[in-house]
N, C-alpha and C positions, 0 to 999 in steps of 0.2 A: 664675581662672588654672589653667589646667592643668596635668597632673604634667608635663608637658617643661620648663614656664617654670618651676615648680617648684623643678626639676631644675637648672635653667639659674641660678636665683638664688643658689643655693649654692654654687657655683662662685667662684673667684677669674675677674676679668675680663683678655680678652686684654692688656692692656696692662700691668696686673698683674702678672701671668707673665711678662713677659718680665724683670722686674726679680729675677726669685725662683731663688734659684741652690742648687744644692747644696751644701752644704760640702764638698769632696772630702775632707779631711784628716781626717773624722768621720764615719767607716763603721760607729758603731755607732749613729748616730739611722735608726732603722729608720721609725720613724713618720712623720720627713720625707720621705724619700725617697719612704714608698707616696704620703702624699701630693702628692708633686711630678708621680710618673704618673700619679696621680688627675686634678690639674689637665691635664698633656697629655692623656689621653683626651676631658676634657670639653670641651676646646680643638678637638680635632680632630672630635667631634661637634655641637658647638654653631659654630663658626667654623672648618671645613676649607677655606674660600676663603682665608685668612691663614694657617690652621695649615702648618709645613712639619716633618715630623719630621727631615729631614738637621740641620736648624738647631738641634737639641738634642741629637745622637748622642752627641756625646762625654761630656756627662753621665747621657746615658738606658746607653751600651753595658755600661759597670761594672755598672748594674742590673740587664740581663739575666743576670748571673753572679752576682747574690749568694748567700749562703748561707740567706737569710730565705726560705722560699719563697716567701710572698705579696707578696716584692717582686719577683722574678724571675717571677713568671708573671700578676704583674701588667704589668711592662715588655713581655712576649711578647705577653699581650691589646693592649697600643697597638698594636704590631707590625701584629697581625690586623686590628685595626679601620682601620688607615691603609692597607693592603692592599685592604683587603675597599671600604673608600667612596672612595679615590683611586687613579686610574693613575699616581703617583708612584712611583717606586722608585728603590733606591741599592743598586751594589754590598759595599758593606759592609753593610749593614744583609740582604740577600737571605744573604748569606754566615754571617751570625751564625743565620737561621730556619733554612739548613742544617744546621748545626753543631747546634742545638737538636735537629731531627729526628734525634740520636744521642744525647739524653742518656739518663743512665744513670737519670733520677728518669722516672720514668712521667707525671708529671702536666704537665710539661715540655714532655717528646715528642709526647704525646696534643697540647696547645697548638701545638705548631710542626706536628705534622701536618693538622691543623682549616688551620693557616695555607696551609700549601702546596699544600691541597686546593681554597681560593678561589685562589690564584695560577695553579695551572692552567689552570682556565675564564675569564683573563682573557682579553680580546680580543689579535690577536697587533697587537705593536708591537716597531719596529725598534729602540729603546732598551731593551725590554724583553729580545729576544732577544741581543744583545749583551753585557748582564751576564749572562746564562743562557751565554750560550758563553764568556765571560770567565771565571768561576766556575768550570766543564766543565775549562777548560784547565790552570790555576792550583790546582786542589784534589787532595787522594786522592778516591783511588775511593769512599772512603764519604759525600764530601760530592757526587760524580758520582755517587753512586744516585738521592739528590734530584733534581738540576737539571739533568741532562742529560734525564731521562725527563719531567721535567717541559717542559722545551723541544719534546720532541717531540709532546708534548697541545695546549703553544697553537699548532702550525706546524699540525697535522692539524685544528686545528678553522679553520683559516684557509684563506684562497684559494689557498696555497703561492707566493705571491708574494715571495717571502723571499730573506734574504740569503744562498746554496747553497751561496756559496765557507768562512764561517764555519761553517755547519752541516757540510760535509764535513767541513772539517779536525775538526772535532769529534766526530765520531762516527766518523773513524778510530782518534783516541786510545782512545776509549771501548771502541771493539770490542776495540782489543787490550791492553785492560784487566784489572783482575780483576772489575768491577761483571758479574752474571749479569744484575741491571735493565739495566744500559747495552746489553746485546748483545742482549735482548729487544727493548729501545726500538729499536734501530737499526735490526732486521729487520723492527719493523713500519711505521717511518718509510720503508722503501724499497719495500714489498708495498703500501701505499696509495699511493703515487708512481705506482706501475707499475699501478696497479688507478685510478686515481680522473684521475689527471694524466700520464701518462706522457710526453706531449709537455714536461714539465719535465726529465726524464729527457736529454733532446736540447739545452738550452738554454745549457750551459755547457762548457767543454772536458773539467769535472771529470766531471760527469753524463754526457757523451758517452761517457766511457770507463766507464763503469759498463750504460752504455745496449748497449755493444759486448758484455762481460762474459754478458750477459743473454742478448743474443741468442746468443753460442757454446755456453749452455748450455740456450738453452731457458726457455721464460717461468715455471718452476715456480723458478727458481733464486734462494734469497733472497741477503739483501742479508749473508750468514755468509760464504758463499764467495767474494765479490767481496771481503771485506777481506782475509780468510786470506791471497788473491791477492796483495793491497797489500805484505804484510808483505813477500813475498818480493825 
């Protein structure tokens, strides 16, 4: 037997688990709880074809806030690891890894940022981007430091075949925002548009008038001056 099966045999089994509930009302068996994420981890490593982590949020989400550290940054490693092996995602659960990339505990943040460094390099997906501009829309600026720039890493590593009209309205908010990330992001979401794809530039009514913007000022003109424009 090898260390996976191992591994595997000391696990509580899928079916198992699903009967294994937390006591909500007893938030001080700490020991349960790590092992409750213990069991989802090995769930979602040993059985990710059946594992779904939305189907346990509501008792997993408490855990990411506890005050145990090794329960909270153990609930953040499932996070990572459901991230990192499934193209699964849920707006509320992306919305808590943002919120994490600002806590105030270091070993936390380092966790949520390791997270949102594989969510980047995910491949682009019109579900995906949708909660990333739903997020953008709906949050302060300091949870728009994460996900709006993060939105503009899987658009730029994609064919830009995307949904323009959600990204626009988005990266308007953003610009005239307070995130200094967001207005970075946004100037360089629009300089590889006009460098790599520019005929996307042409393709929408919203883009057209951005496309016009451009050409009155000259192909050096980034994408700072065309919102400034918006505001007015």
């Amino acid at each position: 037997m090898d260390q996976q099966q191992q591994d595997q045999v000391q696990y509580t089994t899928f079916e198992n688990l699903q009967d294994q509930e937390i006591q909500k009302n007893d938030l001080s068996d700490w020991k349960q709880q790590f092992q409750f994420i213990d069991s989802l981890r090995a769930q979602n490593k040993f059985h990710n074809d059946q594992f779904k982590i939305q189907e346990w949020w509501d008792q997993l989400q408490p855990l990411t806030d506890s005050i145990r550290s090794n329960v909270s940054k153990n609930a953040l490693m499932l996070i990572k690891e459901t991230i990192q092996h499934n193209n699964v995602y849920d707006e509320k659960i992306l919305h808590k890894l943002f919120e994490k990339c600002e806590s105030d505990f270091k070993f936390l943040k380092n966790e949520a940022l390791q997270t949102l460094e594989i969510l980047s390099h995910k491949p682009y997906s019109h579900d995906l981007i949708q909660i990333l501009c739903n997020i953008t829309l709906q949050s302060n600026y300091k949870l728009q430091t994460h996900s709006y720039p993060t939105l503009v890493k899987i658009v730029l590593a994609s064919d830009f075949n995307c949904d323009w009209d959600n990204i626009i309205k988005v990266t308007l908010q953003v610009y005239n925002g307070k995130s200094v990330e967001c207005k970075k992001a946004s100037d360089q979401l629009y300089l590889a548009l006009q460098k790599q794809r520019p005929e996307v530039l042409e393709k929408e009514e919203q883009l057209k008038v951005i496309g016009e913007r451009t050409k009155q000022k000259g192909p050096q003109q980034g994408f700072k001056d065309f919102l400034q424009k918006q505001k007015k």
